[in-house]
N, C-alpha and C positions, 0 to 999 in steps of 0.2 A: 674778505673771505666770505665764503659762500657757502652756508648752511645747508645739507641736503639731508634726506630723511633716509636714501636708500643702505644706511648701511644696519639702521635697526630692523630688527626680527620681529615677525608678530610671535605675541605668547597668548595661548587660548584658544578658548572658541569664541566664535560670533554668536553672536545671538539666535540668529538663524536655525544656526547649526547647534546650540542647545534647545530650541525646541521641537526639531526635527529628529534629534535621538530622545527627548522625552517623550516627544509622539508615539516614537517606535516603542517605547518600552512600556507605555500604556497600552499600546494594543497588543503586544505579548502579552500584560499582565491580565485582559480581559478576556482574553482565549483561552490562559491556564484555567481563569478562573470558573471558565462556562464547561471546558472542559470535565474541571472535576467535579462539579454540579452535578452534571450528567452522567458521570459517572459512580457518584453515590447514589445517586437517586436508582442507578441500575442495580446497586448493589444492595439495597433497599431491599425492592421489588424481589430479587433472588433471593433475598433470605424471608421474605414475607411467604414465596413461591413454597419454599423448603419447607417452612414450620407447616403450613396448611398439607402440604404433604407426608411429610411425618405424623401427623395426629392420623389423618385417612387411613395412612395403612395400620397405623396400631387400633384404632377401631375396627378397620376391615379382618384382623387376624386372632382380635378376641370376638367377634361374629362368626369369623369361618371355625375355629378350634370350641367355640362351644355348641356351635352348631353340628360339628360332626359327633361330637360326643353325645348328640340328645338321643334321646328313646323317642318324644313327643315334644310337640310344637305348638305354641297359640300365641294369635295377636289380641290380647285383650282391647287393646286399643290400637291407631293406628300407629302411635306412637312408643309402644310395649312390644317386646318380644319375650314370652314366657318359655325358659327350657327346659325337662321337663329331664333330667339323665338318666343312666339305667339302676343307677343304686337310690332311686327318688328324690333328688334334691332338685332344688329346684334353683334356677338363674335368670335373671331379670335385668335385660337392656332396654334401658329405656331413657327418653330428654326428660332430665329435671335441672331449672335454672338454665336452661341454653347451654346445658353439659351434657353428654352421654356416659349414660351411668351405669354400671354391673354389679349390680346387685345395693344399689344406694351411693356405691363408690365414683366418681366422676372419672373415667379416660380419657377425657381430653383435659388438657393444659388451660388454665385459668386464663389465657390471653385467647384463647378459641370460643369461639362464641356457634352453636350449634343453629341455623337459621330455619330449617324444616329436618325433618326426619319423619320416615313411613319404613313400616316393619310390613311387607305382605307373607300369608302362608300359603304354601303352594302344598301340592302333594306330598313330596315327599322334603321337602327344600324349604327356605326363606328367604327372601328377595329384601336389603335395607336399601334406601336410597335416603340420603342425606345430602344436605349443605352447609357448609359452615365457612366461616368468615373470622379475619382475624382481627381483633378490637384496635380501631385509629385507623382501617384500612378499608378501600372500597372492592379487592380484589374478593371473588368467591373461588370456592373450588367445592364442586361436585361430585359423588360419587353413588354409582348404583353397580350392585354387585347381588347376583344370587349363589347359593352355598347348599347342596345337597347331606341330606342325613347319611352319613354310611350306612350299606346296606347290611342287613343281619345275615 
């Protein structure tokens, strides 16, 4: 009698063919992984975008609202804005510590870091132009904005 092999089944995989689907599913797992990389890193950047925005405008609106409110205007320095109201009190924006401050008090958020600021007087207005940066970050964000006194 005659021994033949054709009546067994193969069971498995070849070899081959395990490391042609482990190939495959390395390079899946290295595309998810570049993918989400890239994808935090963007999401990152948008929230670094947003905070630097946020502070601007809350600095830009305690500028413009006590600006409209002044009677009188001086830059003691370049970095000073002195407001001078009509019941005489007087309001003080100014960088101290790489913060912007009203009246001693800091407006921007302890992760803001203030990198220049100039207060100019104009006639009847003031002009601030700052920069600031947010700490662990290379991104700046800029703003220059002037704000007229209301008129009497």
């Amino acid at each position: 009698m005659k021994y033949t092999r054709a009546n067994t089944k193969k069971k498995g995989f070849t070899l081959i063919e395990t490391i042609i689907a482990i190939s495959i599913g390395m390079f899946v797992a290295i595309m998810l992984a570049t993918i989400s990389t890239a994808g935090l890193k963007q999401i990152r950047h948008s929230y670094n975008s947003q905070r630097l925005h946020a502070n601007a405008v809350f600095i830009v609106d305690a500028f413009t609202y006590w600006t409209k409110q002044a009677r009188d205007l001086s830059t003691p320095s370049a970095n000073t804005l002195t407001i001078e109201l009509e019941d005489g009190t007087i309001k003080t924006l100014t960088e101290i510590d790489d913060a912007i401050t009203l009246d001693g008090n800091a407006i921007t958020t302890d992760d803001i870091t203030i990198t220049s600021i100039v207060f100019t007087k104009l006639a009847r207005s003031a002009q601030i132009d700052f920069t600031m940066q947010r700490e662990g970050y290379d991104e700046t964000f800029s703003v220059t904005t002037t704000v007229a006194m209301r008129n009497d």
